[in-house]
VOVEX-516257 format. One record per atom (N, C-alpha, C, O): residue number from 1; residue in one letter; atom name; y, x, z. Coordinates in pm, 1 decimal, padded with zeros to 6 digits. Example, Ala and Ser with C-alpha at 12.3 -4.5 7.8 and 13.67 -1.06 7.14 Angstrom:
2
   num   residuo   atomo         py         px         pz
     1         A       N   -00569.0    01319.0    00780.0
     1         A      CA   -00450.0    01230.0    00780.0
     1         A       C   -00330.0    01320.0    00780.0
     1         A       O   -00331.9    01423.6    00846.5
     2         S       N   -00225.0    01285.0    00708.0
     2         S      CA   -00106.0    01367.0    00714.0
     2         S       C    00003.0    01290.0    00787.0
     2         S       O    00113.8    01340.9    00803.9
% end
This chain:
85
   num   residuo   atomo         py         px         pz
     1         X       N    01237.5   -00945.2   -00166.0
     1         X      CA    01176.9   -01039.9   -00257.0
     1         X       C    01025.8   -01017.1   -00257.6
     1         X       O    00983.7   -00901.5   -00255.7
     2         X       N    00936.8   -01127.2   -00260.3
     2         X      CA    00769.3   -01114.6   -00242.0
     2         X       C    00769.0   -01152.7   -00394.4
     2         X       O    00840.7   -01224.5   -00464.1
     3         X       N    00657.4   -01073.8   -00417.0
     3         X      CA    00600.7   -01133.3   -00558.5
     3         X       C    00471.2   -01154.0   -00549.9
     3         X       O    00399.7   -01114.0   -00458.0
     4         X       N    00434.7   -01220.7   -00650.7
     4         X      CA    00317.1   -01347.9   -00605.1
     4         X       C    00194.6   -01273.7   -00667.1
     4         X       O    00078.0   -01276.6   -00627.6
     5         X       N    00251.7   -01201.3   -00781.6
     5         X      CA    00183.2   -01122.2   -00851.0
     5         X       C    00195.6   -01003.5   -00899.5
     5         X       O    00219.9   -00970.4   -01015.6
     6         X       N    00168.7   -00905.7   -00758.3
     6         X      CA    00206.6   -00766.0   -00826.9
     6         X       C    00205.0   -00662.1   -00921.5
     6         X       O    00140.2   -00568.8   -00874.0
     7         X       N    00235.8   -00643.0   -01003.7
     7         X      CA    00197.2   -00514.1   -01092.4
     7         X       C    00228.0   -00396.3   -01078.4
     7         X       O    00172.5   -00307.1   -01142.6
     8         X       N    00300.2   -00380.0   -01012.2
     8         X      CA    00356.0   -00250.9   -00956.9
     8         X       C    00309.4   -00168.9   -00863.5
     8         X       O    00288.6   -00241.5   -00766.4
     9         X       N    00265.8   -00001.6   -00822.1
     9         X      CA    00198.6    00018.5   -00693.0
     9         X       C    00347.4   -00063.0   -00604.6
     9         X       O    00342.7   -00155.8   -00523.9
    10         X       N    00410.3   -00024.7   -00630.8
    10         X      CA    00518.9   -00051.5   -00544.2
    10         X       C    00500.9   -00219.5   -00457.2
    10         X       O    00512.0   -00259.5   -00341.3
    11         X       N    00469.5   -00276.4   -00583.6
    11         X      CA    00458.0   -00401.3   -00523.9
    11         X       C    00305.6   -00476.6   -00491.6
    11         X       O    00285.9   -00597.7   -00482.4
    12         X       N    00216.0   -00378.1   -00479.0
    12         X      CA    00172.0   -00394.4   -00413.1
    12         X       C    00099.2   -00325.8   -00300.2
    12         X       O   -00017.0   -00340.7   -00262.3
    13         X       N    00165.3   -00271.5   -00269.2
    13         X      CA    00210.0   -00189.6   -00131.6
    13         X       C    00285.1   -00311.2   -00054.3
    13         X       O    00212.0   -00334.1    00042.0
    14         X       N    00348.1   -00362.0   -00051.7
    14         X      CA    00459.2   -00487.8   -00005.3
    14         X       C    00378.0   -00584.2    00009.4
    14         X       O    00396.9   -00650.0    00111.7
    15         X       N    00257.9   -00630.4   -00084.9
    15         X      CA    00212.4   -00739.6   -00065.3
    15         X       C    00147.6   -00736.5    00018.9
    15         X       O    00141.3   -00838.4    00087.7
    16         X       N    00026.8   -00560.1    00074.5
    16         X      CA   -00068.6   -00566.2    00147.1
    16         X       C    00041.7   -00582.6    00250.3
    16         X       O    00013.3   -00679.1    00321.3
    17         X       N    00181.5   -00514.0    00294.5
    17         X      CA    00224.5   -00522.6    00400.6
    17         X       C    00321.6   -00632.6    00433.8
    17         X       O    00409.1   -00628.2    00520.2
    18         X       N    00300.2   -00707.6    00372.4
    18         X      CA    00330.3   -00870.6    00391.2
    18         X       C    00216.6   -00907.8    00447.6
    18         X       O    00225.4   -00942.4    00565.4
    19         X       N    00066.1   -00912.0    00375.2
    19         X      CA    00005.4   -00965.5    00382.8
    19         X       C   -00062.7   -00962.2    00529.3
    19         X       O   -00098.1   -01065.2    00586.7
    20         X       N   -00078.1   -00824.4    00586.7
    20         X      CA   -00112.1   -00762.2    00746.3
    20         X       C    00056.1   -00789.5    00860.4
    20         X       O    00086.2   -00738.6    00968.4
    21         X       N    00123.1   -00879.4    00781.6
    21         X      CA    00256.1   -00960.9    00860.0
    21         X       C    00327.8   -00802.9    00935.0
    21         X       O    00349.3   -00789.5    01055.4
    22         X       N    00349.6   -00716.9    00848.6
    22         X      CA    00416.2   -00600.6    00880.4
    22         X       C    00567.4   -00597.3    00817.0
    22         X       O    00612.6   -00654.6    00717.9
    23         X       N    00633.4   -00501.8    00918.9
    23         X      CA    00813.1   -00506.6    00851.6
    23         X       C    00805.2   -00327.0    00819.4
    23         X       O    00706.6   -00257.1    00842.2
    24         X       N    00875.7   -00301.7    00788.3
    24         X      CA    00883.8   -00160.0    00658.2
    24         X       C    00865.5   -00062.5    00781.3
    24         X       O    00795.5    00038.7    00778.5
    25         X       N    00955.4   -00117.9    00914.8
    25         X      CA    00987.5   -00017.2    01062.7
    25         X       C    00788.5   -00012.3    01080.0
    25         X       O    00739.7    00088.4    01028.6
    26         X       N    00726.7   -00071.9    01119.4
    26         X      CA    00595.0   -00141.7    01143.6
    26         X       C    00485.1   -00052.9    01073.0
    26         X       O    00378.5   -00016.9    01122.8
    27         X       N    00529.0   -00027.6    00957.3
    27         X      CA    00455.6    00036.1    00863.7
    27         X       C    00473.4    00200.7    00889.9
    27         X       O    00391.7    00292.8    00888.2
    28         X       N    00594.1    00196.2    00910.7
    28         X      CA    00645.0    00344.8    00951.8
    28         X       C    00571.1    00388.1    01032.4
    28         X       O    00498.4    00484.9    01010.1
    29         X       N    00575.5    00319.9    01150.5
    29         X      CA    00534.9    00420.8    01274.8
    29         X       C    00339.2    00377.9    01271.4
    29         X       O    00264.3    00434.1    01351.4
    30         X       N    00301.9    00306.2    01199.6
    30         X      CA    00158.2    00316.6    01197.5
    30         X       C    00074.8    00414.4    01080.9
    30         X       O   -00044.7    00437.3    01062.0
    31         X       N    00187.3    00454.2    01021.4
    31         X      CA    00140.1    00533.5    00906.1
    31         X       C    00174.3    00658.4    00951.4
    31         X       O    00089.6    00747.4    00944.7
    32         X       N    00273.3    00679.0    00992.3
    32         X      CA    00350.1    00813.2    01063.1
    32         X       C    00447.6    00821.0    00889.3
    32         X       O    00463.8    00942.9    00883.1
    33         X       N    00494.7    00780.3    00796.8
    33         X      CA    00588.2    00832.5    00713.5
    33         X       C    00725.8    00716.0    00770.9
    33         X       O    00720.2    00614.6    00840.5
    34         X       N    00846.0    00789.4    00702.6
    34         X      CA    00964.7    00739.4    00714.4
    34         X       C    00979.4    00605.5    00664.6
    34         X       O    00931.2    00573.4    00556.0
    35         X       N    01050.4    00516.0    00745.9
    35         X      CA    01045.0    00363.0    00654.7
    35         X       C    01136.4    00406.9    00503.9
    35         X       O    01085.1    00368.1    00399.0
    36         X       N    01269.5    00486.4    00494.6
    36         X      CA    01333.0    00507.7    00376.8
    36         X       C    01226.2    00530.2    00277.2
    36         X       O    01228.8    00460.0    00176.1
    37         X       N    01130.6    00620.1    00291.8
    37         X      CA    01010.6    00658.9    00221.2
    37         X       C    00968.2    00554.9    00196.3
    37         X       O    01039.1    00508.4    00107.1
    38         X       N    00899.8    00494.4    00219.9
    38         X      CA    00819.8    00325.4    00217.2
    38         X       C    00941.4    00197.8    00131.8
    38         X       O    00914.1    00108.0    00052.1
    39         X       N    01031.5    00226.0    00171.1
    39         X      CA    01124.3    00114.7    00088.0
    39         X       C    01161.5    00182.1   -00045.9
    39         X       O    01214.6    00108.4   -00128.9
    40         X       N    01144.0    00294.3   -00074.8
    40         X      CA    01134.4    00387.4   -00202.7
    40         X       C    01083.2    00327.0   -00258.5
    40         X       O    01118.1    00246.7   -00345.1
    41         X       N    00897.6    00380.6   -00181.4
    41         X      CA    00802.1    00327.6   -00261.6
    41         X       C    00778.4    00158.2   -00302.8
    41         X       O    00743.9    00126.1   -00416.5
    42         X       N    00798.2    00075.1   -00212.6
    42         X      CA    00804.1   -00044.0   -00255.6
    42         X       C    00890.1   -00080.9   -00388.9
    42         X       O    00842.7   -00159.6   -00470.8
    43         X       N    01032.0   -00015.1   -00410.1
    43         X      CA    01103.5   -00004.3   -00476.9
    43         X       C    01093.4    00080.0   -00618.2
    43         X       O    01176.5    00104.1   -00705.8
    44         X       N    00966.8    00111.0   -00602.6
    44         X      CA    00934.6    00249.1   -00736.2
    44         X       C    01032.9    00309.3   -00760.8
    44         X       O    01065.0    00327.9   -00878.2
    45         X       N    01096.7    00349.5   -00672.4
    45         X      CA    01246.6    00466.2   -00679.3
    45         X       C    01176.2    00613.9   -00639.3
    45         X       O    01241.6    00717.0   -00623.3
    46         X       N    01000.7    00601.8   -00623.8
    46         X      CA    00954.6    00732.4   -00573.9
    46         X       C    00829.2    00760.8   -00631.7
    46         X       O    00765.0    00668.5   -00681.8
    47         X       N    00785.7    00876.6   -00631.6
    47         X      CA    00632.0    00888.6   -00684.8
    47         X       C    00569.0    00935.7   -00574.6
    47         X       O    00619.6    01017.5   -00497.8
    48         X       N    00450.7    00883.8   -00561.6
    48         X      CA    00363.3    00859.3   -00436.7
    48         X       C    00250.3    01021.0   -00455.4
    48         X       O    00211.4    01058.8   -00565.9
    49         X       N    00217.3    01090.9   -00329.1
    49         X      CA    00122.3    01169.7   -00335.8
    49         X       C   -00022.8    01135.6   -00313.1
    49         X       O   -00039.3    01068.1   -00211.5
    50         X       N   -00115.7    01159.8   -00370.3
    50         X      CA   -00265.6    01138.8   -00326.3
    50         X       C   -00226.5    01128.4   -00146.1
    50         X       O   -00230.0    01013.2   -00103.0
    51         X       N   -00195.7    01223.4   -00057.2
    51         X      CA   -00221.0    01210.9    00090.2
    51         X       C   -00124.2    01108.6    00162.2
    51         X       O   -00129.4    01079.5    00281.7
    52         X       N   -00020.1    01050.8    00053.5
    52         X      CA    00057.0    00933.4    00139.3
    52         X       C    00005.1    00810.5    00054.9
    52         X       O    00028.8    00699.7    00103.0
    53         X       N   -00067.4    00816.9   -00073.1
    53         X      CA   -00158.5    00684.2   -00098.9
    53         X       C   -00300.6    00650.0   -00014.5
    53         X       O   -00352.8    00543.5    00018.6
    54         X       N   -00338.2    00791.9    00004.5
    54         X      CA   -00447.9    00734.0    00131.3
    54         X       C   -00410.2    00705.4    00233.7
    54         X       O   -00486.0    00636.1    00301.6
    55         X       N   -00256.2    00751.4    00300.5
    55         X      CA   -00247.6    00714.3    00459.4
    55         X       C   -00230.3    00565.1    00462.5
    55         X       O   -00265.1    00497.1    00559.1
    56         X       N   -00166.7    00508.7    00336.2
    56         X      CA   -00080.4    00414.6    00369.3
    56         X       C   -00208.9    00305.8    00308.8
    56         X       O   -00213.1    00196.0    00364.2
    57         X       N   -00307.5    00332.3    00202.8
    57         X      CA   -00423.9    00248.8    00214.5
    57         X       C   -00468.3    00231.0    00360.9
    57         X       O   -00479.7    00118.9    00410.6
    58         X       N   -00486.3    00313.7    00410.0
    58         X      CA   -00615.3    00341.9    00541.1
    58         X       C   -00511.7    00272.8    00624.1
    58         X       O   -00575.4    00209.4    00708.2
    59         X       N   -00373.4    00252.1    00643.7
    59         X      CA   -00342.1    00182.5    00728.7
    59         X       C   -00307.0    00020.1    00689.0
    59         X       O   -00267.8   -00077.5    00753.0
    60         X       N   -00331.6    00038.2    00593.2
    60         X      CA   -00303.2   -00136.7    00547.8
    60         X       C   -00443.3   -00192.5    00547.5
    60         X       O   -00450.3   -00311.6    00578.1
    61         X       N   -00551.4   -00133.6    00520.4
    61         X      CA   -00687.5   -00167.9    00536.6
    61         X       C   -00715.4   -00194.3    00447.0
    61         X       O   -00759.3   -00309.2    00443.7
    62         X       N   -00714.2   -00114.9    00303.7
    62         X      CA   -00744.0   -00128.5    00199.5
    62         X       C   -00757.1   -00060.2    00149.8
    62         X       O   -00757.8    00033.2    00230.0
    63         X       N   -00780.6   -00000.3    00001.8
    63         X      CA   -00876.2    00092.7   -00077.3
    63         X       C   -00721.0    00139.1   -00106.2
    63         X       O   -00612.5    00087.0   -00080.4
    64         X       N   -00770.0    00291.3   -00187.7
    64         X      CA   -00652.3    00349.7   -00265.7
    64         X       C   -00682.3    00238.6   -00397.7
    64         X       O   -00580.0    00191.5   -00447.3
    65         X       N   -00825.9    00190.0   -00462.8
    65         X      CA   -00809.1    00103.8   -00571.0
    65         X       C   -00744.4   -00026.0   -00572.6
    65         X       O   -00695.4   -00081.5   -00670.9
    66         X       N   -00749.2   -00065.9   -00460.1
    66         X      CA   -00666.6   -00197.7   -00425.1
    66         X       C   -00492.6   -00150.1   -00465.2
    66         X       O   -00430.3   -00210.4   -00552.6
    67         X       N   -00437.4   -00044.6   -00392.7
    67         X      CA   -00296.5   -00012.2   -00411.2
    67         X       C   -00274.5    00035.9   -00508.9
    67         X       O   -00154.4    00041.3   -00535.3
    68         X       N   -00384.5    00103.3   -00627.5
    68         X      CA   -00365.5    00131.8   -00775.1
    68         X       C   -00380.2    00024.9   -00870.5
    68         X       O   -00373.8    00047.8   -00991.2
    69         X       N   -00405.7   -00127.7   -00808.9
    69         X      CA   -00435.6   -00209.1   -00925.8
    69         X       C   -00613.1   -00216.1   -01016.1
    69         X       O   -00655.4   -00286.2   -01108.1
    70         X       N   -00663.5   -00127.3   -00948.3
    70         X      CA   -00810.6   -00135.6   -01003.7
    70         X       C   -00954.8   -00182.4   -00992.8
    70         X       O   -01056.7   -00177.1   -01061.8
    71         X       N   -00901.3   -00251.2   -00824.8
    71         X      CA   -00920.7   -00376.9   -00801.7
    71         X       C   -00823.4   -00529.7   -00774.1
    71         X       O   -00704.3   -00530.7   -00742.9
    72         X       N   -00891.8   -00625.1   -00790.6
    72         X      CA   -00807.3   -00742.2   -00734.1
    72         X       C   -00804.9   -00722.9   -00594.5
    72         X       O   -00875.5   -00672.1   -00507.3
    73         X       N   -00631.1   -00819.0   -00612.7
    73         X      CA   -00596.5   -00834.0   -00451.0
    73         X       C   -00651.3   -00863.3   -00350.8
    73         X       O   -00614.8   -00803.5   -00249.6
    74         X       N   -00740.0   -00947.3   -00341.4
    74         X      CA   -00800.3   -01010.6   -00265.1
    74         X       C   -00944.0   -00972.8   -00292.5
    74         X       O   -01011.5   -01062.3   -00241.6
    75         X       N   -01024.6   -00881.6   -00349.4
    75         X      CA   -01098.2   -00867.7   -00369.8
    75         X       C   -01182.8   -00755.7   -00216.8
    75         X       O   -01134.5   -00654.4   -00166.4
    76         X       N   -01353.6   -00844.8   -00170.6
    76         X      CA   -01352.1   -00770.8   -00103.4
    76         X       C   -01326.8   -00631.6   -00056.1
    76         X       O   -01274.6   -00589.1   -00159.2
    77         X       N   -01326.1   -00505.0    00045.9
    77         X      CA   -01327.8   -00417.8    00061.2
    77         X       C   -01433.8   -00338.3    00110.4
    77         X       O   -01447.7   -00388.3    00222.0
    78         X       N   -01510.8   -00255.8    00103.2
    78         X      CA   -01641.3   -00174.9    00119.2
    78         X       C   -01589.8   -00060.2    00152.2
    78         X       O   -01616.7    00015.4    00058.8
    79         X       N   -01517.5    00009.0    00250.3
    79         X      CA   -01486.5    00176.0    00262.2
    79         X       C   -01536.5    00238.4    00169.7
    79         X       O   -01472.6    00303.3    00086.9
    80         X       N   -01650.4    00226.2    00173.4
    80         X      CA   -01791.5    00334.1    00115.0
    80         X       C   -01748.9    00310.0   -00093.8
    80         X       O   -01786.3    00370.8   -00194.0
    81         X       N   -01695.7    00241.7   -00080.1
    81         X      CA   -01740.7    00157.1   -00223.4
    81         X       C   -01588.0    00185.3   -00336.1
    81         X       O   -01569.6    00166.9   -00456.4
    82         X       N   -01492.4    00242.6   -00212.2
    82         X      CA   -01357.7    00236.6   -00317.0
    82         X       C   -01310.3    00380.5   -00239.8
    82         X       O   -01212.8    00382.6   -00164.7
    83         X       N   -01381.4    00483.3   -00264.8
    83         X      CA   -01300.7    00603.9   -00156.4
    83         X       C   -01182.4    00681.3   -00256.3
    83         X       O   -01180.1    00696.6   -00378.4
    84         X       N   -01105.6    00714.3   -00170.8
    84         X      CA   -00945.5    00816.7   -00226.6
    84         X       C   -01057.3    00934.4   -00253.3
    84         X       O   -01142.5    00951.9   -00166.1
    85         X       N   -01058.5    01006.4   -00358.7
    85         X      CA   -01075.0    01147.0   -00343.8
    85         X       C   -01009.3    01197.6   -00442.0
    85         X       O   -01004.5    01319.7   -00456.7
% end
């Protein structure tokens, strides 16, 4: 199920990887974590670590603030401007 409007990290984790036309397998092997892991997290059946919220930003091409909700979705991206630390 896509939601139009995420509130969830979970869901929006799903949206960026909808949005970069990725399938959960897709995400797996470009992130290097397990797809079960990733359908967790989409699913908020898991709690996410600082080093698998940055892998999985940095491979969706987006901020850790984008996947925390602390920016908008669509809101540009600046590396420099939204860093994980």
């Amino acid at each position: 199920m896509f939601v139009n409007n995420p509130t969830t990290l979970g869901e929006r984790v799903r949206f960026y990887r909808h949005r970069n036309g990725l399938s959960i397998q897709a995400l797996a092997d470009a992130s290097g974590l397990h797809r079960n892991h990733i359908s967790l997290i989409e699913l908020n059946q898991t709690q996410m670590t600082i080093p698998t919220l940055r892998q999985l930003a940095s491979t969706l091409g987006v901020s850790c603030a984008h996947l925390l909700g602390e920016v908008g979705l669509l809101d540009d991206f600046t590396p420099s401007q939204y860093q994980c630390v």
